[in-house]
C-alpha positions in Angstrom: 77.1 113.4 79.1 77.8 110.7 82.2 79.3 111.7 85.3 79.9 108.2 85.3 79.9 105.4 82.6 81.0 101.3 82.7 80.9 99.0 80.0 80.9 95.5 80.4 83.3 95.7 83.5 84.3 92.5 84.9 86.9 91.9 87.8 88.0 88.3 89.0 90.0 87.4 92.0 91.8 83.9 90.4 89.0 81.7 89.4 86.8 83.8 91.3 84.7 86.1 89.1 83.7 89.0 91.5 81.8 91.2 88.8 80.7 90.3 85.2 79.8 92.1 82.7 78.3 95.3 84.6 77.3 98.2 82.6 75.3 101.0 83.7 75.7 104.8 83.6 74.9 107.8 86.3 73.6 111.3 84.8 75.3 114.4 86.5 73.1 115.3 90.1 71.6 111.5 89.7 70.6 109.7 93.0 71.6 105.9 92.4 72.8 103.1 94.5 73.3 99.1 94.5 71.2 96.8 95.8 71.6 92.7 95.5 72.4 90.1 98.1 75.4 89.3 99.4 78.7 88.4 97.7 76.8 90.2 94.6 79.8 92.4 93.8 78.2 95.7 95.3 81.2 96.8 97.5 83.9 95.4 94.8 82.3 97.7 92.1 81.8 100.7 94.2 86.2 100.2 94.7 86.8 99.8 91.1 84.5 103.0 90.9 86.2 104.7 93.7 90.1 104.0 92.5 90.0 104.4 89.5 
């Protein structure tokens, strides 16, 4: 079982597409983190994560 689990998550800002098509999954007591240049999406997935 996933502590945590996306599927093809995608978030868009107007024309702007933020995020596409992300999917990834976290074990329970996994270490992970995101790394990727900026304007990649890191801190807009990481809020979706957070408030949902």
């Amino acid at each position: 079982m996933y502590s945590i689990e996306t599927k093809s998550l995608t978030k868009s800002f107007g024309d702007l597409i933020a995020v596409n098509d992300v999917s990834f999954s976290v074990e329970k007591g996994e270490i992970f983190g995101f790394l990727g240049p900026n304007g990649a999406g890191k801190s807009t997935t990481m809020m979706i994560l957070l408030l949902y």
